[in-house]
Structure formats: structure tokens, C-alpha cells
C-alpha positions, -999 to +999 in steps of 0.1 A: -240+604-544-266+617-569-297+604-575-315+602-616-350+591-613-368+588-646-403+588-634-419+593-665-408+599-705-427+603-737-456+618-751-483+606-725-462+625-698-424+638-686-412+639-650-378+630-637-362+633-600-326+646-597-311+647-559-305+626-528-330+604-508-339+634-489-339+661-513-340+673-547-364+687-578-391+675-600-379+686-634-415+687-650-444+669-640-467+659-665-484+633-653-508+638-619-498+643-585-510+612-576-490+594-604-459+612-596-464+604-561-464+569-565-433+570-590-416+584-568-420+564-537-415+531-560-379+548-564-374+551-528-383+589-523-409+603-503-426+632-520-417+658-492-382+654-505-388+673-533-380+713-530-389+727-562-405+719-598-383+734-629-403+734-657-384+732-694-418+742-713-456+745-711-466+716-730-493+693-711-469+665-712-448+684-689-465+704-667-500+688-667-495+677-627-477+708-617-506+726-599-523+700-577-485+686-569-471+725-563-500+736-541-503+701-519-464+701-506-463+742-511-437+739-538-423+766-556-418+766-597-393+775-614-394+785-654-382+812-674-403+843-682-421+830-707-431+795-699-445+810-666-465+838-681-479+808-705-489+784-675-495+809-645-532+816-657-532+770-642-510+781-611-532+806-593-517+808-552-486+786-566-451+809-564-437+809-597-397+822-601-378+829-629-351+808-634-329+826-661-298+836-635-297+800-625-310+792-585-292+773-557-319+743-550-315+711-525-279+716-523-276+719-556-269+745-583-293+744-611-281+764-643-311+765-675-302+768-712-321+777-741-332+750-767-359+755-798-392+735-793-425+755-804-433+768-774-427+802-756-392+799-741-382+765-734-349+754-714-330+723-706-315+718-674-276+715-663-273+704-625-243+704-603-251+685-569-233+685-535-207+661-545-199+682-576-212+658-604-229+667-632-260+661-648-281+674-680-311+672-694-321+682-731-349+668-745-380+685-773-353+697-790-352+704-828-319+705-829-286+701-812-277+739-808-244+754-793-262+758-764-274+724-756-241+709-770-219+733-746-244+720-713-242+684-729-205+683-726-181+670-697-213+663-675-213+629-657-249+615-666-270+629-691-307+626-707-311+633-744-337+629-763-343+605-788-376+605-800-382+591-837-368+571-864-371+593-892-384+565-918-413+555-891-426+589-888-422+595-929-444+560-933-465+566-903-499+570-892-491+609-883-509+643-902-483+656-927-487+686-910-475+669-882-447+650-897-432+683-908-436+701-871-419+668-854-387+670-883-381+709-883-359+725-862-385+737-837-401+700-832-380+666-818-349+650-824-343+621-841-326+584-830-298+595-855-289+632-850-291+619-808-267+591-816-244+615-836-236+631-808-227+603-789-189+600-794-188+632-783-197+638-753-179+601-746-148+618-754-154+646-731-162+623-701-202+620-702-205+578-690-242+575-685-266+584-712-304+575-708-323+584-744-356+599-733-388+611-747-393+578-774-421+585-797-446+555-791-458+557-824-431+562-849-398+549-826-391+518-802-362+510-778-349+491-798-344+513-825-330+541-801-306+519-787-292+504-825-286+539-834-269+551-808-248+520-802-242+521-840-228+553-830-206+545-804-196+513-817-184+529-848-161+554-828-144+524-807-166+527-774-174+496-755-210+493-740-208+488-704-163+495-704-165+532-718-205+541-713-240+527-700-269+535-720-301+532-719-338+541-722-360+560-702-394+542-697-427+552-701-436+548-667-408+535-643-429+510-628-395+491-623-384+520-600-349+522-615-325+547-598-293+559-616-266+567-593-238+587-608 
């Protein structure tokens, strides 16, 4: 069966593991090798397991560990056109392959679609492993496009993100400037327009959501979770009968493993 590792999710870095004990992908890797490293063996996989890094964009938070982890276990990453021409100048000797017609990786098949974050070309991930389960991640997204609703759907375990509660950004410490980049439809989505979606993607047979890339400053867990339980509550689903949910940590010092 499948493997989720959420290694790491926020704004201080973004890496998860998706595959067996023995093999699978980095999607991102923000934090150092070293970090990584250790996240990953604390979820009981060895580093050599991994086969490739796909990268969703070019932000440090997500690909700030790419080049020392790449070059040490000779890894090849994957990225459309335009998040590798933005990080390749960081990835000198590394192989860098474009992922737009999708690429068979660790037994699995890995399919990207497109999302709006202000960056160069940024991409979610849609994963079918071995076993033919289903997994997605879609996170620094300004809003739920067809796209990233179509991948979302009928998967088996999916991350979305879930980064602020609109009110704590409005009131918080943040640059208005920055306020207004986080809420438009190129910045983050919100706890509510996440937990919208929710009944959804119930309905069309997702069972395990994990709400990633929480805003430290202007959202808590807490305040993810009430939303999107509010959500599901309101559309008759039962936490823990119809679904499990819940959030991706900062660091995942607990070593939690989803298996799905």
C-alpha cells in the first residue's frame, strides 16, 4: 500500500514523501538535505528510496534543499519548463526534466496540473501508485481552478492547502501589500474556500484529507480543522465514519505515515 509522508509544511519549508518503503519521490524539498534526511528516516524511509524530486514551484520554501539533496543521491528533478529555467541557474551538474507529459516514477505514474501562484509555472501533483490508488497534492493556490478541482476529485488521499483565516491576516501583523498578494487569486487559499470544497470531493470518494501549508502567523490548526469540519459537518459527513482529516505539521518530528 501507499505511503503519505508529510515531512515538512508551511512557510519555513515544504517537502512530502509519496511511495513505498523502498521507493518513491520527494515532492519539493525546501528544507536542507540534512533536514529532509532525518524526516525521512524518522518515517521509516531511508533516503536512497527516493527516485526523483518534482518540484510544484521555485519558491525557497520548496526547493531551498533541492541541490545538495539532488546531487548527493544523483537524483533527477522534475518541473515544468518554467520552474526549471527559474531554479537551474541553483542546479548546476543536477538533471533537470520536464514534467508536462506526465513521467512513470517508482512504479508509479505521476501526472502535473496547472494552478495560479506568482511564480513562473507552478503545478500540483496527481499520483497513481502500483496498487492503483490515488493521491493529490494542491497547495499555493489562489484559487480552486477547474484544473485543480478535476485532479482533486475521486482521488483516495489528498493534500490541500489551507493556509489563512482570512480575519487573522486582515487584523495581522503582515505589509498590506502583503495582505493583498496572500488573498488574490495568484497568492494562498483560505481555511474557508479549502473547507468549501470539502463535501465535494467526499461525495466523489476522496476519505483522507491532510490541510497543508498553515500560515504560522495569521492561521492555527485549530482554526483549519473548525472550518473544514464546519464544512463537512454541515453536509452530513461523520469525522472518522465518512473521512479522516487532518493537519500537516510543521516539521513531522512525530514521524506520522498515512497509508491509504
Amino acid at each position: 500500500m501507499a505511503r503519505l509522508c508529510p515531512l515538512f509544511s508551511g512557510s519555513g519549508g515544504n517537502s512530502y514523501y509519496i511511495g513505498s518503503r523502498s521507493q518513491g519521490v520527494l515532492i519539493d524539498a525546501g528544507p536542507s538535505c540534512r533536514r529532509v534526511e532525518g524526516m525521512l528516516r524518522l518515517c521509516g524511509v531511508e533516503p536512497q528510496a527516493v527516485q526523483a524530486v518534482l518540484v510544484t514551484h521555485e519558491h525557497t520554501d520548496h526547493v531551498g534543499g533541492v541541490r545538495v539533496l539532488a546531487r548527493k543521491y544523483d537524483l533527477p528533478v522534475y518541473g515544468t519548463p518554467g520552474t526549471l529555467d527559474a531554479i537551474s541557474s541553483q542546479l548546476a551538474g543536477v538533471e533537470l526534466i520536464d514534467i508536462t507529459g506526465g513521467a512513470e516514477l517508482a512504479g508509479m505514474r505521476v501526472e502535473p496540473f496547472p494552478i495560479s501562484h506568482d511564480c513562473a509555472q507552478p503545478v500540483g501533483y496527481r499520483v497513481k501508485t502500483g496498487d492503483g490508488r490515488k493521491f493529490c497534492l494542491a497547495t499555493d493556490l489562489g484559487y480552486l481552478s477547474e484544473p485543480v478541482k478535476e485532479a482533486l476529485l475521486g482521488c483516495d488521499a489528498v493534500v490541500l492547502e489551507s493556509n489563512h483565516d482570512v480575519e487573522m491576516l486582515r487584523t495581522g501583523p503582515y505589509h498590506p501589500q502583503l495582505k493583498r498578494r496572500i488573498l488574490s487569486s495568484h497568492g494562498h487559499l483560505s481555511n474557508d474556500a479549502c473547507a468549501g470544497i470539502l463535501p465535494t470531493l467526499v461525495q466523489s470518494g476522496v476519505r483522507r484529507f491532510v490541510l497543508g501549508h498553515l500560515s504560522d502567523t495569521n492561521n492555527t490548526p485549530e482554526r483549519a480543522l473548525e472550518a473544514s469540519l464546519a464544512a463537512l459537518t454541515q453536509a452530513g459527513y461523520v469525522r472518522d465514519v465518512d473521512y479522516l482529516l487532518e493537519t500537516a505539521p510543521v516539521e513531522n518530528s512525530q514521524g506520522n505515515v498515512m497509508i491509504f
